[in-house]
VEXPAKE-720429 format. One line per 2 residues: number of its first residue (from 0); their letters; for each residue x, y, z of N, C-alpha, C. Coordinates in nm, 2 decimals, m for minus. Example, Ala and Ser with C-alpha at 12.3 -4.5 7.8 and 13.67 -1.06 7.14 Angstrom:
REM residues 2
0 = AS = 1.32 m0.57 0.78 1.23 m0.45 0.78 1.32 m0.33 0.78 | 1.28 m0.22 0.71 1.37 m0.11 0.71 1.29 0.00 0.79;
This chain:
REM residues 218
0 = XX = 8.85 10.96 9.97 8.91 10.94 9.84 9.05 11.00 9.84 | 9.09 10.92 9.75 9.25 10.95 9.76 9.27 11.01 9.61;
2 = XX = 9.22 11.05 9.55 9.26 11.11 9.41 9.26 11.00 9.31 | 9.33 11.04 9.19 9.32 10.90 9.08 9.20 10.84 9.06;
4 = XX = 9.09 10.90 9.04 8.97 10.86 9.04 8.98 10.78 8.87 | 9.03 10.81 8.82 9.00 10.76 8.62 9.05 10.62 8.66;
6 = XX = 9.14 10.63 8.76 9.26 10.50 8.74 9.17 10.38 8.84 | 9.07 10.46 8.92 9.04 10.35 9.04 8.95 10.26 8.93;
8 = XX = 8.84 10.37 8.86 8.76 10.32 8.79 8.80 10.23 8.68 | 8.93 10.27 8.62 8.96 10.16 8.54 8.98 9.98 8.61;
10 = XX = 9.06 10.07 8.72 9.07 9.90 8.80 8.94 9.83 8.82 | 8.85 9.92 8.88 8.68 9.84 8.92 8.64 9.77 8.80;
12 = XX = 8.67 9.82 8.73 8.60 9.79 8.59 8.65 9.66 8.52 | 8.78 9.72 8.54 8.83 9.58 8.48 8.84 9.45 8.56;
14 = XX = 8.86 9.46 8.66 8.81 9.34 8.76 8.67 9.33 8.77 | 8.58 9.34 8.74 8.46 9.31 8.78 8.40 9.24 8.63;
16 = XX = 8.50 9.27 8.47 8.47 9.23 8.38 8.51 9.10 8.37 | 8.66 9.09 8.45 8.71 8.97 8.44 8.63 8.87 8.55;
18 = XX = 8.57 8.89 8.64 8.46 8.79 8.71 8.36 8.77 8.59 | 8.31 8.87 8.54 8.18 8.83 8.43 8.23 8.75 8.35;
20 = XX = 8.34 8.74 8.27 8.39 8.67 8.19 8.43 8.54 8.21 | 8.36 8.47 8.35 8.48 8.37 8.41 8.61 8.37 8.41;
22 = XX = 8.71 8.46 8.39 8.85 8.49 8.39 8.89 8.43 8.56 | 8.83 8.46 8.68 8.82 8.47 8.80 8.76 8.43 8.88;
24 = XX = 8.80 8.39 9.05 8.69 8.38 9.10 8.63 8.48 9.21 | 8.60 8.49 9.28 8.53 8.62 9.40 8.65 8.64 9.46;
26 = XX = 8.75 8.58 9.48 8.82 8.59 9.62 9.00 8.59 9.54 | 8.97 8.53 9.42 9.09 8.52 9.35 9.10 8.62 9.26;
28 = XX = 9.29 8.67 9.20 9.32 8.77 9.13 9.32 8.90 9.20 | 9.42 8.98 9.11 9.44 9.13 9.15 9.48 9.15 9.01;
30 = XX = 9.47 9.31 9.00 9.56 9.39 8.91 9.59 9.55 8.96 | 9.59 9.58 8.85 9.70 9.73 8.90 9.71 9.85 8.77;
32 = XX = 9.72 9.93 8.77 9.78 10.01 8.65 9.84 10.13 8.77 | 9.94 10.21 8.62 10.01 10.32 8.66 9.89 10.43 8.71;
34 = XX = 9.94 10.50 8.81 9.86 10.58 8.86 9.96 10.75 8.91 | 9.96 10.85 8.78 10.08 10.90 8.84 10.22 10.91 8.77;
36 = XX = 10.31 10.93 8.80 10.43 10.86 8.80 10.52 10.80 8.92 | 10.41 10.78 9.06 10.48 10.76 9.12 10.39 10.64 9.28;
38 = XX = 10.24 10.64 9.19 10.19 10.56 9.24 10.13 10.43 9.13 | 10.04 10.37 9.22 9.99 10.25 9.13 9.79 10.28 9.18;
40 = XX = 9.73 10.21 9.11 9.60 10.15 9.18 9.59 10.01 9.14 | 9.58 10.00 9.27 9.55 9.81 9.29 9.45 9.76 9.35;
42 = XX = 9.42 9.67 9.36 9.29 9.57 9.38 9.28 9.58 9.56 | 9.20 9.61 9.64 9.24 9.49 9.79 9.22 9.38 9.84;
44 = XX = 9.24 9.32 9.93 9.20 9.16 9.94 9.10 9.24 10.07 | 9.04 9.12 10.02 8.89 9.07 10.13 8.76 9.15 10.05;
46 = XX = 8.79 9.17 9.93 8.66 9.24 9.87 8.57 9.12 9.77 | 8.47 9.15 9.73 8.41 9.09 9.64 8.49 9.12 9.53;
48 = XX = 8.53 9.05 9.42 8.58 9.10 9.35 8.51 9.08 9.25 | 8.39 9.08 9.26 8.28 9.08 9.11 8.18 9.18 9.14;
50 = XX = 8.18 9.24 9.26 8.13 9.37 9.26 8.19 9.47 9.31 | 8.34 9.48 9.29 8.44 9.59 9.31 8.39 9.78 9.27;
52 = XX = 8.40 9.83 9.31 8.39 9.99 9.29 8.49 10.07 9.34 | 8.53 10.15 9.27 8.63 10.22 9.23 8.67 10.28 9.37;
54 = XX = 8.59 10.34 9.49 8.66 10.35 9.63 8.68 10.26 9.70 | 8.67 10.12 9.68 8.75 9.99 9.74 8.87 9.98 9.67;
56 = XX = 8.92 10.02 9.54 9.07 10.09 9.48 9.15 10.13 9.53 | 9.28 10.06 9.62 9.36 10.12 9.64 9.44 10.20 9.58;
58 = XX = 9.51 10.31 9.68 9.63 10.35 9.59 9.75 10.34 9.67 | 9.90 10.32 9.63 10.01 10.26 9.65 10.12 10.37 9.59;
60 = XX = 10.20 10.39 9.68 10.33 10.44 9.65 10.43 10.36 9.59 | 10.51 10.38 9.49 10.64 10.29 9.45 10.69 10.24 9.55;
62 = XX = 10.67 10.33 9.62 10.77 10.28 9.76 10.72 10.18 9.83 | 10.59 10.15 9.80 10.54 10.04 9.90 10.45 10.13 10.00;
64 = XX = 10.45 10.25 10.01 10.34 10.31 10.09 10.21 10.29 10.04 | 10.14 10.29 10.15 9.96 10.25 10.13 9.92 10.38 10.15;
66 = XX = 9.90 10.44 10.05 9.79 10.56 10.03 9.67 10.59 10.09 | 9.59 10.50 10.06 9.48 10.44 10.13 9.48 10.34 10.25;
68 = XX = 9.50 10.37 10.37 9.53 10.30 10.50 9.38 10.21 10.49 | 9.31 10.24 10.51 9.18 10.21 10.55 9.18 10.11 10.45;
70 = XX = 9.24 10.07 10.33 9.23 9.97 10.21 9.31 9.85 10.25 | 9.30 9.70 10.27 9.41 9.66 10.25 9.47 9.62 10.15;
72 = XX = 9.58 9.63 10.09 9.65 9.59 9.98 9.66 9.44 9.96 | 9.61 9.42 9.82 9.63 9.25 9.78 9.80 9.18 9.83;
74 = XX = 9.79 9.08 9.84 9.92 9.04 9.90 10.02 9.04 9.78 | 9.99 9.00 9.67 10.05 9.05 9.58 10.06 9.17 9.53;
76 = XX = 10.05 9.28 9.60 10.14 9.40 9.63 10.32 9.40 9.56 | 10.40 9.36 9.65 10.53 9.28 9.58 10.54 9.27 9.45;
78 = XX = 10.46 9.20 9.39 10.46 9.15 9.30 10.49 9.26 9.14 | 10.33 9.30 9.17 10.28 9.42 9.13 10.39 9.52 9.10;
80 = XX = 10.46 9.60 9.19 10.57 9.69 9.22 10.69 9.64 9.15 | 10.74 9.52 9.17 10.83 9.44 9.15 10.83 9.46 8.96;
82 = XX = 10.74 9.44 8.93 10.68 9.45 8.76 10.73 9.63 8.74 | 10.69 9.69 8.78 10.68 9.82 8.77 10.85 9.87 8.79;
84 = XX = 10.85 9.87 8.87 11.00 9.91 8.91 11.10 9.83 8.81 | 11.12 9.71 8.74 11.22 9.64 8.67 11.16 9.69 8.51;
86 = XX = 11.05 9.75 8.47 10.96 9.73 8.35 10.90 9.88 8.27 | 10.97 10.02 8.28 10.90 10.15 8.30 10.79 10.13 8.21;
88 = XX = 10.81 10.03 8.10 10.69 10.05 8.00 10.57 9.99 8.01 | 10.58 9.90 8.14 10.45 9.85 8.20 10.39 9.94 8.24;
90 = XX = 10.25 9.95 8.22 10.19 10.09 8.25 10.04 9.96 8.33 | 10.00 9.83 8.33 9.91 9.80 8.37 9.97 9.62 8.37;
92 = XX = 9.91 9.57 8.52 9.93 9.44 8.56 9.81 9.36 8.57 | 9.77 9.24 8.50 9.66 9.12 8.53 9.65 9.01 8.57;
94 = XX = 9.65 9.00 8.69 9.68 8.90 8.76 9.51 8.79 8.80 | 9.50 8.66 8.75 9.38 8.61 8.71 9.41 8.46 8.77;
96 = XX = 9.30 8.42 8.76 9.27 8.25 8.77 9.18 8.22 8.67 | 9.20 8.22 8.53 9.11 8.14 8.41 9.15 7.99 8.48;
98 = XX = 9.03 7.95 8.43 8.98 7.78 8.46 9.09 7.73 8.39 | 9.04 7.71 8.23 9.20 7.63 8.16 9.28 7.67 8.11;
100 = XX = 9.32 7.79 8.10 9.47 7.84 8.15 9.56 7.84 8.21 | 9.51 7.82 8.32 9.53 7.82 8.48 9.55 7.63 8.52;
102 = XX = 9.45 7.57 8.40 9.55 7.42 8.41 9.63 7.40 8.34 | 9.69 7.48 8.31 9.85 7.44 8.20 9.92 7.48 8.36;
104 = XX = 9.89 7.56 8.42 10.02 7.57 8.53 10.05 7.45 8.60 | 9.94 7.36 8.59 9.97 7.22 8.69 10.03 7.10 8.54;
106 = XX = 10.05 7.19 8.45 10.11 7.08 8.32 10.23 7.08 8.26 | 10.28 6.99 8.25 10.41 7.00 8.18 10.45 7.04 8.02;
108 = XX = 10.28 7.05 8.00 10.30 7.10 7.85 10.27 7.22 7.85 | 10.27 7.35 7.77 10.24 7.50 7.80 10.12 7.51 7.68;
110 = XX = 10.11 7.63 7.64 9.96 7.65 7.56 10.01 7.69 7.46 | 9.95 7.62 7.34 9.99 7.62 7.20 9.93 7.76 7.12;
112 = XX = 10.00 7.86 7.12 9.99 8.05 7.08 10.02 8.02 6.90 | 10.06 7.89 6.86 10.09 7.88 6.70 9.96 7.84 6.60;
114 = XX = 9.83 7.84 6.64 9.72 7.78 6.61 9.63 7.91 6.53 | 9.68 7.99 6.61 9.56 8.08 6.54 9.68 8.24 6.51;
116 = XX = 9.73 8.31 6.43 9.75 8.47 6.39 9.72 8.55 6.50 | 9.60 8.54 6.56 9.56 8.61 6.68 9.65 8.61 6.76;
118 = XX = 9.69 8.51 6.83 9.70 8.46 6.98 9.87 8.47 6.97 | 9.94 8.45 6.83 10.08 8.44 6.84 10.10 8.62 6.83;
120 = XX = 10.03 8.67 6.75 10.06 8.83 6.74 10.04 8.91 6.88 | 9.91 8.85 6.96 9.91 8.92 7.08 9.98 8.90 7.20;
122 = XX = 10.02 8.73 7.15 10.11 8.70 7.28 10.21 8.70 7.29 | 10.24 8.64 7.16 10.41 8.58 7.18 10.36 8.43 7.20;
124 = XX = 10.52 8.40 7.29 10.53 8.23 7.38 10.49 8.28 7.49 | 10.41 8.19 7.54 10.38 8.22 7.70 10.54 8.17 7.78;
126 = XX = 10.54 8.27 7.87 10.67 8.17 7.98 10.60 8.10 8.10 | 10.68 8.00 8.16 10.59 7.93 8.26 10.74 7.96 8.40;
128 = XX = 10.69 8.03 8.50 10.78 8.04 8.61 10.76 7.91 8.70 | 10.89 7.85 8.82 10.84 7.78 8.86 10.75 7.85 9.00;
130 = XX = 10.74 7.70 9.04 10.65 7.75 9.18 10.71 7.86 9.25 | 10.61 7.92 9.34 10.66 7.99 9.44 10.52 7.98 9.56;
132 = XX = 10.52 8.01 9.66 10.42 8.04 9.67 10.35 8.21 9.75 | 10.26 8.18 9.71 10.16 8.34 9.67 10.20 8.43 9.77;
134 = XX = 10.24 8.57 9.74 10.26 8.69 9.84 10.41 8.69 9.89 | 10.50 8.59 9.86 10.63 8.59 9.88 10.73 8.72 9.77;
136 = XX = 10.85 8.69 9.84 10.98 8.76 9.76 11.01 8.68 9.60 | 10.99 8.57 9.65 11.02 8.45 9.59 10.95 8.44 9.45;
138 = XX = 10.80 8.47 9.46 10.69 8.48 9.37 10.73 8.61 9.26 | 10.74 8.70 9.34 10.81 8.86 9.27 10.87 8.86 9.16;
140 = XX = 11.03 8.82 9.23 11.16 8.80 9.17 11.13 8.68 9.05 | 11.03 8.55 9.08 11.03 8.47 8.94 10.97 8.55 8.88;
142 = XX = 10.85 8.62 8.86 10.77 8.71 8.80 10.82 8.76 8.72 | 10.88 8.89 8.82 10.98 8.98 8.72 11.08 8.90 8.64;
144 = XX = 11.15 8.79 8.63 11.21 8.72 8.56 11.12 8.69 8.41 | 10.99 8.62 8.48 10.96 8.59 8.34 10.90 8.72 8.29;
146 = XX = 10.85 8.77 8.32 10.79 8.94 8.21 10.87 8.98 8.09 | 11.07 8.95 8.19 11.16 8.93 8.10 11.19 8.93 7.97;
148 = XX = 11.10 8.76 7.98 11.10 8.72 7.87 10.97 8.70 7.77 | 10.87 8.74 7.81 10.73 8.71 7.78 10.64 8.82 7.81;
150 = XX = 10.51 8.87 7.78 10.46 8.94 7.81 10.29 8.84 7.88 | 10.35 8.70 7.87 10.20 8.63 7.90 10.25 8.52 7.99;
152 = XX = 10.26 8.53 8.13 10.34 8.45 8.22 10.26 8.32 8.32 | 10.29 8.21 8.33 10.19 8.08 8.35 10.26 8.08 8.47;
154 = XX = 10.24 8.09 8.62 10.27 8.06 8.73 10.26 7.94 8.77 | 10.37 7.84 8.79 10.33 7.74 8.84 10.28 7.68 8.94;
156 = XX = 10.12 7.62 8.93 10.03 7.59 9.05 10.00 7.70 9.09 | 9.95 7.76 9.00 9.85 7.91 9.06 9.82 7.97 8.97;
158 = XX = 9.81 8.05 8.91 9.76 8.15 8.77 9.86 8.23 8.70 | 9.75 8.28 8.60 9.83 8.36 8.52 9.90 8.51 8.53;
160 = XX = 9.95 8.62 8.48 9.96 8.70 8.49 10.04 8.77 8.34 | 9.94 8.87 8.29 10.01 8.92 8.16 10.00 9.09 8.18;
162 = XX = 10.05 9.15 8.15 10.14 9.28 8.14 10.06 9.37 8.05 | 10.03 9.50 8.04 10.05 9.60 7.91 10.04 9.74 7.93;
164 = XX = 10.06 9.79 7.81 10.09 9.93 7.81 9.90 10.01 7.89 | 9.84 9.92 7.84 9.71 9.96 7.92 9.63 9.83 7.99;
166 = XX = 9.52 9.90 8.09 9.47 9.76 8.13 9.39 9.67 8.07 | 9.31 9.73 7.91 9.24 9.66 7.82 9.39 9.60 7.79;
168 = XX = 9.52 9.61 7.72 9.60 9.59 7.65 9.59 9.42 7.73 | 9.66 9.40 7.88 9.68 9.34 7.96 9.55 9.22 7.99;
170 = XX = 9.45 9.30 7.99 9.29 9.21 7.98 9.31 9.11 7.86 | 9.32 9.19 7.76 9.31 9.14 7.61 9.39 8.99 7.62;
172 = XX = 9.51 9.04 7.63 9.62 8.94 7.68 9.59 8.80 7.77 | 9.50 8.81 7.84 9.48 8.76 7.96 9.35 8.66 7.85;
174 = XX = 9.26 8.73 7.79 9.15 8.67 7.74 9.14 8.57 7.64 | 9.27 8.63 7.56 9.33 8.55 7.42 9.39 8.42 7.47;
176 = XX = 9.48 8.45 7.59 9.56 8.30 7.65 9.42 8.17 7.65 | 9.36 8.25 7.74 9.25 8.15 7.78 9.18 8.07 7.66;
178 = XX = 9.16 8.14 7.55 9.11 8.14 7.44 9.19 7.97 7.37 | 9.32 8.05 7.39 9.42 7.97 7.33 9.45 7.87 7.36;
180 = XX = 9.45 7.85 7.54 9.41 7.73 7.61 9.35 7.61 7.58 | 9.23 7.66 7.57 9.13 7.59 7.50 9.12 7.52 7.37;
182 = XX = 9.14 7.61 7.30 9.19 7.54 7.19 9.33 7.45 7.16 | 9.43 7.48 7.24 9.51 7.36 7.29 9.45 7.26 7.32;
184 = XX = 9.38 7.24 7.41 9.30 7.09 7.47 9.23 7.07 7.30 | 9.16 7.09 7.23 9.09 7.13 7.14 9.14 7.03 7.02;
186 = XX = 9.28 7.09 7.00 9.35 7.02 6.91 9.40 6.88 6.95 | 9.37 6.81 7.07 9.39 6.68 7.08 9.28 6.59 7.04;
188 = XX = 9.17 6.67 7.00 9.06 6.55 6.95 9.08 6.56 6.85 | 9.13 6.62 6.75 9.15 6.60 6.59 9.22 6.59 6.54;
190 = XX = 9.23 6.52 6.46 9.33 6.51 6.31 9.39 6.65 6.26 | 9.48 6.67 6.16 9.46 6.80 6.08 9.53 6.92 6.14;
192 = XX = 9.56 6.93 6.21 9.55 7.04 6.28 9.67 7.10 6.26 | 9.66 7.23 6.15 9.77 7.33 6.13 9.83 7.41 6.21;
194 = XX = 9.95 7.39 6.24 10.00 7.53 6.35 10.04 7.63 6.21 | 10.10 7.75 6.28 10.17 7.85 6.19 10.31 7.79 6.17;
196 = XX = 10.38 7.79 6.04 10.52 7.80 6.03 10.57 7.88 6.11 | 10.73 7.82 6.14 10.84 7.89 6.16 10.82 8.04 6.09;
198 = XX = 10.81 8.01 5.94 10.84 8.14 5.86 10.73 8.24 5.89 | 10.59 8.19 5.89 10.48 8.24 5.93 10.47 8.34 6.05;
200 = XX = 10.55 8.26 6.16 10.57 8.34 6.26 10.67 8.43 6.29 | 10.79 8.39 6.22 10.83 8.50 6.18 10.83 8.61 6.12;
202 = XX = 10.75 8.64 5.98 10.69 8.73 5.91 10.58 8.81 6.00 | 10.49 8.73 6.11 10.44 8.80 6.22 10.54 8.88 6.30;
204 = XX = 10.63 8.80 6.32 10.76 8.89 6.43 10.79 9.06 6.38 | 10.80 9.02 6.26 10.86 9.15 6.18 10.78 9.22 6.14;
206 = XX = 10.64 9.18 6.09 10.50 9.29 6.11 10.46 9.38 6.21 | 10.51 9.31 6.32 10.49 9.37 6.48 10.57 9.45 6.51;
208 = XX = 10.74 9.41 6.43 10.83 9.52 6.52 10.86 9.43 6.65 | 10.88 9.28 6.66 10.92 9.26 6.80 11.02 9.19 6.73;
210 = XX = 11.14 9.22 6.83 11.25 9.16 6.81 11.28 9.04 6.91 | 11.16 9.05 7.03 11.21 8.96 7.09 11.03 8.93 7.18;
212 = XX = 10.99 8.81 7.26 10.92 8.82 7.36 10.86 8.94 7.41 | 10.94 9.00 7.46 10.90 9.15 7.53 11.08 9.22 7.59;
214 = XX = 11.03 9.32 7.59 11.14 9.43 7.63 11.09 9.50 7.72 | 11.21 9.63 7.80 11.15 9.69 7.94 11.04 9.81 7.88;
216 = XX = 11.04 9.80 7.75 10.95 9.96 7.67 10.84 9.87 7.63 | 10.84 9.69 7.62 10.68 9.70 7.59 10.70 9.67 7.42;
């Protein structure tokens, strides 16, 4: 063991809820939280990821050092760091494959967050990056771009990935998209169907204190 034991166990946990939940599948997703001020704990590849336990938990230097040799680090590693280092107020990363969330990334339309109070207060707008593909510089750098601007990010032809001050914060985020998803497809069978006002969502903006999408404090 490499120390950070609260932080490994939060990662196990929260990856093994996001399998139960169908958020994921065995082989797909990673995440991460602060571990430290100067490490991370992250997911590894080649594990079950619906029966993850807290010493399959890596741990990771800023620097890109592997703490844990004997671990290997998810390939989106990069990624992960890339968030962290542009973001100080990211304190936790969730990186997922929801079923129909995850088909808005193959859509030219994005997921309607104006349907329900919930889903615009927790989310915002989703951003949608374009392609990249997985484990690249390339993937990172869009990433960190959209975090930018959003705290709920649609990767094009791959999954999602949302941000928070904690890893329930980031879960939560992750759970509500999908939610919201759904009910996107949802609202094409019916008539009726009220989004929130302009003004509505703005009076949300200003209950929340967000002046914008997201900022580097979160």
């Amino acid at each position: 063991m490499s120390g950070f034991q609260d932080e490994r166990e939060q990662v196990a946990y929260f990856m093994r809820r996001l399998y139960r939940q169908c958020l994921t599948t065995t082989s797909g997703g990673n995440l991460s939280c602060r571990a430290g001020s100067a490490c991370i704990a992250l997911t590894p590849t080649g594990v079950d990821k619906g029966e993850l336990l807290a010493d399959q938990v890596g741990i990771m230097g800023l620097d890109g050092t592997n703490v844990t040799p004997h671990l290997k680090p998810s390939i989106e590693s990069a990624m992960h760091l890339a968030i962290y280092h542009r973001f100080p107020g990211v304190k936790a990363v969730v990186h997922a494959h929801p079923l129909t969330a995850s088909f808005f990334c193959a859509c030219d339309e994005t997921i309607n967050t104006h349907l329900t109070a919930e889903a615009y207060a927790i989310l915002g707008e989703p951003v949608m990056t374009p392609y990249c593909r997985m484990g690249t510089t390339q993937l990172a750098e869009a990433v960190v771009e959209g975090v930018g601007r959003g705290v709920c990010v649609l990767l094009r032809n791959h999954g999602i990935l949302t941000v928070g001050e904690t890893l329930l914060q980031a879960f939560d985020r992750l759970e509500v998209l999908e939610v919201a998803a759904r009910q996107t497809l949802m609202m094409r069978s019916l008539q009726g169907v009220r989004e929130l006002s302009a003004p509505q969502r703005c009076e949300l903006d200003v209950y929340l204190g967000r002046q914008g999408p997201t900022s580097d404090s979160l």
